[in-house]
BAKOLVEX-641785 format. One record per residue: x, y, z of N, C-alpha, C in turn. Coordinates in steps of 0.05 Angstrom, whole numbers, plus 5000, padded with zeros to 4 digits. Example, Ala and Ser with C-alpha at 12.3 -4.5 7.8 and 13.67 -1.06 7.14 Angstrom:
BEGIN
526448865156524649105156526449345156/525749555142527349795143525850015157/
***
This chain:
BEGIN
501649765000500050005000501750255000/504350245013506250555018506550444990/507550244974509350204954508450364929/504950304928503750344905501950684913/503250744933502551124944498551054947/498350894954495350954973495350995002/497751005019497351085045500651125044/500751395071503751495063504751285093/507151345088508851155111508151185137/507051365149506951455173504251405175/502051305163500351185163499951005170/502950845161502450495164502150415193/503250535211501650415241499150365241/497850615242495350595236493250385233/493950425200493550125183494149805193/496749775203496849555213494549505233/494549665252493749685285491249585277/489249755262487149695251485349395242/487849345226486949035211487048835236/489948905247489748695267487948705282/486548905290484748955306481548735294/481948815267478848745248479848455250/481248345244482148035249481547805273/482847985299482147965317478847925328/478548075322474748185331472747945313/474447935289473347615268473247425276/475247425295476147075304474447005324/474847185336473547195371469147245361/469147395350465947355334464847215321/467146965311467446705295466146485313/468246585327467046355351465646235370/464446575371461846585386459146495373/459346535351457246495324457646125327/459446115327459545765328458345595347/459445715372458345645395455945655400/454845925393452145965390450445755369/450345665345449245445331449045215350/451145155355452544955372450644845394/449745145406448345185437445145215433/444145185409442145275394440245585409/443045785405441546055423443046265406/442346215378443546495358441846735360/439746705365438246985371439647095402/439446975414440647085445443747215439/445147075424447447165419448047395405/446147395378446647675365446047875388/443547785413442548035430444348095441/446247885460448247935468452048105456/452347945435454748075416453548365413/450848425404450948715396450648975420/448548785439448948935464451149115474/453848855477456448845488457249075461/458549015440459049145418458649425428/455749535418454449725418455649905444/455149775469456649945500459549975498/459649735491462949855492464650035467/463750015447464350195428463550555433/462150465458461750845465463850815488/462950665509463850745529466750615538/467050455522469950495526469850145547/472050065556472949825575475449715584/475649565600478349475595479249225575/481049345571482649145555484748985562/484648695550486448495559489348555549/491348515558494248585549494648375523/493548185514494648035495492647945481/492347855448489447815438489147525451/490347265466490547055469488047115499/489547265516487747345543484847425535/484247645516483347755506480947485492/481647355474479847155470478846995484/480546925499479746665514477646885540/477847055548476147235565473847315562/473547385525471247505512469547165507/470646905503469546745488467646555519/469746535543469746495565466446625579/466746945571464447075588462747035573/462347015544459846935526459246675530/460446475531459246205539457646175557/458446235585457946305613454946445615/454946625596452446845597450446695574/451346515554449946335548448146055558/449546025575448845735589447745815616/448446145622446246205643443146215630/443746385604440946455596439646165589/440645985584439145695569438345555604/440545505619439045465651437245585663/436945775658436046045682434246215674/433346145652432046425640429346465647/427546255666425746355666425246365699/428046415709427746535743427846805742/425746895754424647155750426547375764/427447215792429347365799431747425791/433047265778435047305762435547555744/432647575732433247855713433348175738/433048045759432048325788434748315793/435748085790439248135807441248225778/441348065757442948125730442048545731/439448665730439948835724439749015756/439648955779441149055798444349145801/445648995785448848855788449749155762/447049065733448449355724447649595725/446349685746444949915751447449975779/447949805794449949895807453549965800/453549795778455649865763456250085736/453650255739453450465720453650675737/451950585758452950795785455350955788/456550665793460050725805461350835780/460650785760461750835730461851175728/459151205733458951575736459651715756/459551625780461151715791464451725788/464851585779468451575769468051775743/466451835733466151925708466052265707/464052315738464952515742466352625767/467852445772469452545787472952695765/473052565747474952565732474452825717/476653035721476553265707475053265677/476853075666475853075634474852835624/471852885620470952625601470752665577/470352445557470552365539468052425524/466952525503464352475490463052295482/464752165474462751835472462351725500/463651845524463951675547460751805562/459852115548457652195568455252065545/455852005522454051935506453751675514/454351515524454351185530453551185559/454551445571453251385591450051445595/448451615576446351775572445051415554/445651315540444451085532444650875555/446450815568446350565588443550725606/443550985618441150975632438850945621/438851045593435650955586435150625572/436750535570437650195566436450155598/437750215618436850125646434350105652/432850415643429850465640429350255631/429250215603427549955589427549775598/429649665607429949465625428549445648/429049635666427249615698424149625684/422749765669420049785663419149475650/421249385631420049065617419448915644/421248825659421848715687419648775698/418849005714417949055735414549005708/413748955690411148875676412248545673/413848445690414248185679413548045656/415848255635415548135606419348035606/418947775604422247615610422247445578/425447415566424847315550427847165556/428547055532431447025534433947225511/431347355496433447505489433847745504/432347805517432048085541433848015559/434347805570435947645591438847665570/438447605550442947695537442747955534/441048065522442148365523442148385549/441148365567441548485602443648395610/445148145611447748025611449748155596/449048265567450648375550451548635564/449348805569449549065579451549015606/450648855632452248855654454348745642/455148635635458948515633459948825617/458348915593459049205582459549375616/458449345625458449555652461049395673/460749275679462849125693466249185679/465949155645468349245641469649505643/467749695638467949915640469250095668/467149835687468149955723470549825725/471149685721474349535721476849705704/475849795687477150015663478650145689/478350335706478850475724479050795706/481150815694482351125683481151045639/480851245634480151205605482251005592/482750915567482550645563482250645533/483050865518482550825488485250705475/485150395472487950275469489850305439/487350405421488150445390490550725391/488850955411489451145409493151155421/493251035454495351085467496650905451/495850625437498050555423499550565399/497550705390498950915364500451155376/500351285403502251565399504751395419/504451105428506950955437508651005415/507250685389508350715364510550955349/508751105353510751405347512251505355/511951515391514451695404516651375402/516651245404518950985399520951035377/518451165356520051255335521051465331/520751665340521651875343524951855358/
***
């Protein structure tokens, strides 16, 4: 791509960081999709993958130090939140405690959020959707309308929230590891 002048040299971090990134995110969404056939709960899963997706692409999370941790963590908590929803899905309390757990962890989330001089815009925008995500949630619940795809996105959403409170300090890993990349080179 530098060779044939469609991206200039100092681009190419970038570019790399990127693909590997899209590669990564393939593998690990590969496998979930598998598992899911597998587990016969592909609707729960897309609720869940896009849930998770969707929160964390605003609000940000932590990230595992290696794509190996990283898979085995992301593939690990989707199973887990799969085989709860196929056991469990129609204990009523379960959906009172799953969205207790992320209503308390959106809590702590904003409060860290504003306690921190400077936030992020996608970080007040994600946080302005997790509460009205919460809404929908406490109102389906509290009309005891339970399903199992309501139960992955609610799973989806709290592990999105859990990573986020674990995040501790912002956490955009594309970004700090592209201006690493650079000052190294410099």
């Amino acid at each position: 791509m530098v060779h044939h002048k469609v991206i200039m040299q100092k681009e190419l971090s970038i570019i790399q960081y990127g693909l590997k990134a899209m590669i990564e995110t393939s593998i690990i969404l590969s496998t979930m999709i598998i598992f899911s056939i597998f587990m016969g709960c592909f609707l729960e899963a897309l609720a869940w993958v896009g849930t998770v997706f969707f929160i964390r692409s605003l609000g940000g999370g932590k990230h595992a130090r290696t794509f190996l941790q990283c898979y085995f963590i992301s593939v690990a908590t989707f199973v887990f939140c799969m085989l709860s929803i196929h056991y469990f899905q129609h204990q009523f309390l379960l959906y009172k405690i799953i969205w207790g757990a992320a209503l308390l962890m959106f809590v702590c989330s904003l409060v860290s959020l504003c306690i921190r001089a400077r936030q992020e815009k996608a970080e007040k925008i994600g946080a302005l959707i997790n509460s009205f995500l919460l809404l929908a949630y406490s109102l389906l619940i509290f009309r005891h309308i339970t399903n199992p795809i309501l139960l992955a996105s609610l799973l989806g959403l709290t592990v999105s929230q859990a990573s986020s409170f674990w995040k501790g300090k912002p956490n955009h890993q594309c970004n700090s590891n592209y201006k690493i990349s650079l000052e190294s080179k410099s």
